[in-house]
C-alpha positions in Angstrom: 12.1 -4.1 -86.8 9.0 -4.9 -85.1 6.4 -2.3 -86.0 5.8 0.4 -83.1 8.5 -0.8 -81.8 11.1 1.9 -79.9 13.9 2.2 -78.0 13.4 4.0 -74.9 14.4 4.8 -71.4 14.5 1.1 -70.2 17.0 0.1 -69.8 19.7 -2.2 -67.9 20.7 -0.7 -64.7 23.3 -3.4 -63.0 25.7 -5.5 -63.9 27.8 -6.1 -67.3 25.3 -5.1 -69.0 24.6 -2.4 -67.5 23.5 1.0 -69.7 22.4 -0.8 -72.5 19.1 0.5 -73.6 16.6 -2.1 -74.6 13.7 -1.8 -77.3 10.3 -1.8 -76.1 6.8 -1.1 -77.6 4.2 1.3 -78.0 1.1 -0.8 -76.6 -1.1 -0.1 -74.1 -0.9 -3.9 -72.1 3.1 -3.8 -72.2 3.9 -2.3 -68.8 7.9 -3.2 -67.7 8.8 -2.3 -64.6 10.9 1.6 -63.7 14.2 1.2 -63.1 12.8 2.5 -59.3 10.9 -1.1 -59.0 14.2 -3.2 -60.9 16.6 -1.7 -58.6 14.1 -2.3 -55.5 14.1 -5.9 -56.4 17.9 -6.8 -57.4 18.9 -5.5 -54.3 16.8 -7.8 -52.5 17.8 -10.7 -54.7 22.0 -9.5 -54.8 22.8 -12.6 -53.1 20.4 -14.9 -55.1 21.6 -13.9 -58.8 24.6 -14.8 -59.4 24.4 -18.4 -60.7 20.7 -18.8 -60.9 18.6 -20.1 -63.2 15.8 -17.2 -63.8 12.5 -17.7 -64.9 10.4 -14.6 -66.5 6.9 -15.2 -66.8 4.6 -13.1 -68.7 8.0 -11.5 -70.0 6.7 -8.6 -72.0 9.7 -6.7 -73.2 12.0 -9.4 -71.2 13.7 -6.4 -69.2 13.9 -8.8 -65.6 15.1 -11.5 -67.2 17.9 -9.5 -69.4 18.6 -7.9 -66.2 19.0 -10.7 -64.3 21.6 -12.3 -66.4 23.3 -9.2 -66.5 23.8 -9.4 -62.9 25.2 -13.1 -63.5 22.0 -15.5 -63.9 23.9 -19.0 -65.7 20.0 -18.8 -67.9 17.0 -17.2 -68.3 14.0 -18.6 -70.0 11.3 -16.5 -70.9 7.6 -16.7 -71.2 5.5 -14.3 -73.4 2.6 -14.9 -75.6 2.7 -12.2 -77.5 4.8 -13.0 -80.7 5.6 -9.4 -81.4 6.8 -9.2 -77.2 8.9 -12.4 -77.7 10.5 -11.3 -81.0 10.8 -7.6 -78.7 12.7 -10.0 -76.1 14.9 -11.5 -78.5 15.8 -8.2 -80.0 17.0 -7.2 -76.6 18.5 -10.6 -75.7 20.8 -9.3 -79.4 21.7 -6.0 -77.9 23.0 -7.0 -74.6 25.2 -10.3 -75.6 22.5 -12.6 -74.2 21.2 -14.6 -76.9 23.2 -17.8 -76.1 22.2 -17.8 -72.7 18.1 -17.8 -73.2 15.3 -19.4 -74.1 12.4 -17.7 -75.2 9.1 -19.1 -75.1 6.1 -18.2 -77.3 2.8 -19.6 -75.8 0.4 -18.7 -72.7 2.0 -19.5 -69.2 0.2 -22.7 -68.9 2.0 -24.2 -72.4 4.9 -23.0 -71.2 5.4 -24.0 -67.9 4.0 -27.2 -69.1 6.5 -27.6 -71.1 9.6 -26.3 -68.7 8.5 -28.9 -66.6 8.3 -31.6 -69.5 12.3 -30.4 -69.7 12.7 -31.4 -66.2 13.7 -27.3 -65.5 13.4 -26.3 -61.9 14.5 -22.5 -60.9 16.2 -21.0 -58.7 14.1 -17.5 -59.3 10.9 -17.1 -61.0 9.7 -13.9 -61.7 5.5 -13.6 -62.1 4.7 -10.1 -63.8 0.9 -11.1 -65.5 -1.2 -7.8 -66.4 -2.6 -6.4 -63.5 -6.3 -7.0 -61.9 -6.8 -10.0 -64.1 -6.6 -12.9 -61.7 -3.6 -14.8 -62.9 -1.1 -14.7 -60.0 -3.4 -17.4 -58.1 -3.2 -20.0 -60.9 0.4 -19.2 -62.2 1.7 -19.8 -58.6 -0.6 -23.1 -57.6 0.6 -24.4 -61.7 4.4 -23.6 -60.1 3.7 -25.5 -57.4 1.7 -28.3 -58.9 4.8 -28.5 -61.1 7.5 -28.3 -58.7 9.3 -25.8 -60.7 11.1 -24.0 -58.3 14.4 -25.5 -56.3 14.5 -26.0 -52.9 15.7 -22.5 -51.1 14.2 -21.0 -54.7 11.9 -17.9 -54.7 8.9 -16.8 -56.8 8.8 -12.9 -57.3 5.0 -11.8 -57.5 3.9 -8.3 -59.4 1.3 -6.8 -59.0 -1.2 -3.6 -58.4 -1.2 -1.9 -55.5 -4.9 -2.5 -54.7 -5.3 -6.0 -56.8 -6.3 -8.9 -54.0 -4.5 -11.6 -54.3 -5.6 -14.6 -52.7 -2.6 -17.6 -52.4 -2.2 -21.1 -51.0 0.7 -19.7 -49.5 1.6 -16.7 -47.1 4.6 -14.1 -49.1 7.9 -14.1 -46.9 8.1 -10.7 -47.5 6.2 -7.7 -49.6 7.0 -4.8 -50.7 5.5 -1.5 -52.0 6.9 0.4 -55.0 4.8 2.8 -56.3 1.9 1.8 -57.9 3.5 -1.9 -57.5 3.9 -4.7 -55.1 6.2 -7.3 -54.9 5.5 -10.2 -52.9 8.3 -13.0 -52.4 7.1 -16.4 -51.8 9.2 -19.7 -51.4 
Protein backbone atom coordinates (compact mmCIF):
# COMPACT_ATOMS: atom_id res chain seq x y z
CA UNK A 1 0.00 0.00 0.00
CA UNK A 2 1.20 3.13 -1.25
CA UNK A 3 1.65 5.54 1.65
CA UNK A 4 -1.26 8.25 2.02
CA UNK A 5 -2.89 6.34 -0.08
CA UNK A 6 -7.03 5.91 0.48
CA UNK A 7 -9.90 4.62 -0.83
CA UNK A 8 -12.46 7.14 -1.32
CA UNK A 9 -15.57 8.33 -3.06
CA UNK A 10 -14.22 7.77 -6.67
CA UNK A 11 -15.24 5.65 -8.00
CA UNK A 12 -16.61 3.79 -11.36
CA UNK A 13 -19.96 4.98 -12.33
CA UNK A 14 -20.78 3.00 -15.74
CA UNK A 15 -20.38 -0.05 -17.12
CA UNK A 16 -19.19 -3.62 -15.70
CA UNK A 17 -17.39 -2.17 -13.52
CA UNK A 18 -19.44 -0.08 -12.34
CA UNK A 19 -19.53 0.62 -8.24
CA UNK A 20 -16.17 -0.34 -7.67
CA UNK A 21 -14.42 2.17 -5.65
CA UNK A 22 -10.91 3.01 -6.67
CA UNK A 23 -7.89 4.14 -4.36
CA UNK A 24 -6.66 7.51 -4.71
CA UNK A 25 -4.21 9.81 -2.76
CA UNK A 26 -3.90 12.37 -0.30
CA UNK A 27 -1.83 15.03 -2.45
CA UNK A 28 -2.47 18.27 -3.24
CA UNK A 29 -1.60 18.06 -7.36
CA UNK A 30 -3.84 14.73 -7.79
CA UNK A 31 -7.13 16.18 -8.84
CA UNK A 32 -9.52 13.25 -10.72
CA UNK A 33 -12.33 14.33 -12.14
CA UNK A 34 -16.30 14.14 -9.95
CA UNK A 35 -18.32 11.69 -11.03
CA UNK A 36 -20.50 15.05 -12.28
CA UNK A 37 -17.60 15.77 -15.01
CA UNK A 38 -17.08 11.58 -15.83
CA UNK A 39 -20.67 11.17 -16.42
CA UNK A 40 -20.72 14.55 -18.46
CA UNK A 41 -18.11 13.16 -20.67
CA UNK A 42 -19.13 9.25 -21.20
CA UNK A 43 -22.27 10.37 -22.34
CA UNK A 44 -20.86 12.32 -24.91
CA UNK A 45 -18.41 9.57 -25.94
CA UNK A 46 -21.41 6.42 -25.45
CA UNK A 47 -21.05 5.82 -28.99
CA UNK A 48 -17.20 6.10 -29.16
CA UNK A 49 -16.28 3.54 -26.24
CA UNK A 50 -17.03 0.55 -26.94
CA UNK A 51 -14.12 -0.96 -28.91
CA UNK A 52 -11.73 1.91 -28.59
CA UNK A 53 -8.38 2.11 -27.84
CA UNK A 54 -8.12 4.82 -24.92
CA UNK A 55 -5.34 6.90 -24.21
CA UNK A 56 -4.99 8.62 -20.56
CA UNK A 57 -2.53 11.14 -20.39
CA UNK A 58 -1.35 12.72 -17.25
CA UNK A 59 -3.35 9.71 -15.69
CA UNK A 60 -3.17 10.65 -12.03
CA UNK A 61 -5.26 8.04 -10.23
CA UNK A 62 -6.12 6.37 -13.79
CA UNK A 63 -9.99 6.82 -12.97
CA UNK A 64 -10.90 7.86 -17.07
CA UNK A 65 -9.06 5.38 -18.32
CA UNK A 66 -10.43 2.44 -15.74
CA UNK A 67 -13.71 3.97 -16.66
CA UNK A 68 -13.38 3.75 -20.05
CA UNK A 69 -12.70 0.23 -20.22
CA UNK A 70 -15.31 -0.39 -18.02
CA UNK A 71 -17.65 0.91 -20.48
CA UNK A 72 -16.01 -1.54 -23.15
CA UNK A 73 -12.58 0.23 -24.36
CA UNK A 74 -10.53 -3.21 -26.10
CA UNK A 75 -7.13 -1.10 -24.08
CA UNK A 76 -6.12 1.59 -22.23
CA UNK A 77 -2.67 2.89 -21.86
CA UNK A 78 -1.84 5.17 -19.35
CA UNK A 79 0.56 7.95 -18.84
CA UNK A 80 1.64 9.23 -15.41
CA UNK A 81 4.92 10.40 -14.13
CA UNK A 82 4.43 10.08 -10.82
CA UNK A 83 5.64 6.54 -9.67
CA UNK A 84 3.49 6.58 -6.59
CA UNK A 85 0.21 7.69 -9.25
CA UNK A 86 1.17 4.83 -11.61
CA UNK A 87 1.61 2.18 -8.93
CA UNK A 88 -2.10 4.18 -7.54
CA UNK A 89 -3.24 3.23 -11.24
CA UNK A 90 -2.17 -0.19 -11.21
CA UNK A 91 -3.75 -0.83 -7.83
CA UNK A 92 -6.98 0.25 -9.34
CA UNK A 93 -6.43 -1.44 -12.73
CA UNK A 94 -6.29 -4.87 -9.66
CA UNK A 95 -9.57 -3.93 -8.20
CA UNK A 96 -11.71 -3.63 -11.25
CA UNK A 97 -10.39 -6.81 -13.40
CA UNK A 98 -8.44 -4.60 -15.70
CA UNK A 99 -4.93 -5.41 -15.34
CA UNK A 100 -4.62 -7.57 -18.60
CA UNK A 101 -6.11 -5.02 -20.60
CA UNK A 102 -3.53 -1.90 -19.71
CA UNK A 103 -0.51 -0.55 -20.01
CA UNK A 104 0.81 1.78 -17.76
CA UNK A 105 3.40 4.16 -18.44
CA UNK A 106 5.84 5.71 -15.93
CA UNK A 107 7.61 8.82 -17.57
CA UNK A 108 6.62 12.57 -18.59
CA UNK A 109 4.09 12.77 -21.49
CA UNK A 110 6.82 13.55 -24.01
CA UNK A 111 8.72 9.86 -23.13
CA UNK A 112 5.69 8.43 -23.30
CA UNK A 113 4.05 9.37 -26.26
CA UNK A 114 7.41 9.09 -27.76
CA UNK A 115 7.41 5.93 -27.12
CA UNK A 116 3.50 4.94 -28.09
CA UNK A 117 4.39 6.19 -31.25
CA UNK A 118 7.79 4.12 -31.47
CA UNK A 119 4.91 1.11 -30.87
CA UNK A 120 3.28 2.26 -33.93
CA UNK A 121 -0.14 2.92 -31.40
CA UNK A 122 -2.67 5.30 -32.79
CA UNK A 123 -6.07 5.92 -30.69
CA UNK A 124 -9.24 6.05 -31.11
CA UNK A 125 -9.70 8.40 -27.77
CA UNK A 126 -7.13 10.28 -26.04
CA UNK A 127 -7.87 11.82 -22.98
CA UNK A 128 -5.49 15.12 -21.95
CA UNK A 129 -6.02 15.92 -18.09
CA UNK A 130 -2.35 17.87 -17.30
CA UNK A 131 -2.56 20.09 -13.92
CA UNK A 132 -4.20 23.09 -14.53
CA UNK A 133 -2.80 26.75 -15.51
CA UNK A 134 0.47 25.21 -16.39
CA UNK A 135 0.72 25.46 -20.11
CA UNK A 136 0.82 21.88 -21.17
CA UNK A 137 -2.40 21.30 -23.30
CA UNK A 138 -0.68 23.37 -26.25
CA UNK A 139 2.45 21.11 -26.47
CA UNK A 140 0.69 17.67 -25.55
CA UNK A 141 -1.82 18.29 -28.38
CA UNK A 142 0.76 19.73 -31.27
CA UNK A 143 3.29 16.38 -29.83
CA UNK A 144 -0.28 14.30 -30.68
CA UNK A 145 -0.41 15.66 -33.78
CA UNK A 146 3.27 15.80 -34.70
CA UNK A 147 2.93 12.11 -33.94
CA UNK A 148 -0.06 11.14 -35.60
CA UNK A 149 -1.40 9.31 -32.61
CA UNK A 150 -4.87 9.57 -33.02
CA UNK A 151 -6.94 7.48 -35.83
CA UNK A 152 -8.84 9.01 -38.37
CA UNK A 153 -12.55 9.91 -36.96
CA UNK A 154 -10.47 9.69 -33.40
CA UNK A 155 -11.00 12.43 -30.66
CA UNK A 156 -8.69 14.12 -28.21
CA UNK A 157 -10.57 15.08 -24.88
CA UNK A 158 -8.95 18.33 -23.37
CA UNK A 159 -9.27 19.28 -19.38
CA UNK A 160 -8.89 22.09 -18.16
CA UNK A 161 -9.73 25.29 -15.77
CA UNK A 162 -12.39 27.19 -16.28
CA UNK A 163 -10.46 30.48 -16.82
CA UNK A 164 -6.99 28.74 -18.10
CA UNK A 165 -6.36 30.23 -21.94
CA UNK A 166 -5.66 27.82 -24.03
CA UNK A 167 -4.22 28.71 -27.23
CA UNK A 168 -4.35 25.50 -30.08
CA UNK A 169 -3.42 24.91 -33.71
CA UNK A 170 -6.73 23.69 -33.95
CA UNK A 171 -10.39 25.01 -33.29
CA UNK A 172 -12.33 22.25 -30.39
CA UNK A 173 -15.53 20.67 -32.18
CA UNK A 174 -17.23 21.18 -29.23
CA UNK A 175 -16.65 22.52 -25.33
CA UNK A 176 -18.16 22.11 -22.53
CA UNK A 177 -18.43 23.62 -18.98
CA UNK A 178 -18.57 21.49 -15.82
CA UNK A 179 -18.00 23.17 -12.90
CA UNK A 180 -14.84 24.47 -12.32
CA UNK A 181 -13.83 22.38 -15.58
CA UNK A 182 -13.89 22.45 -19.31
CA UNK A 183 -13.79 19.95 -21.74
CA UNK A 184 -12.83 20.70 -25.13
CA UNK A 185 -13.19 17.91 -27.90
CA UNK A 186 -10.83 18.24 -30.77
CA UNK A 187 -10.35 15.83 -33.79
Amino acid sequence: MITGEKMSRLRVIGGIAKGKRLKTRNVKHLRPATDFVKEALFNILTNQVPGSLFLDLFAGSGSIGIEALSRGALKACFVERDPLNAELIRENLAITGFTEQAEVYICDIIRGLYLLSQKEYRFDLIFVDPPFRKGLIEPTLDLIWELDLLVPGGLIITRSAKKEEIKVQKNPLRQEKYGDSILMFFC
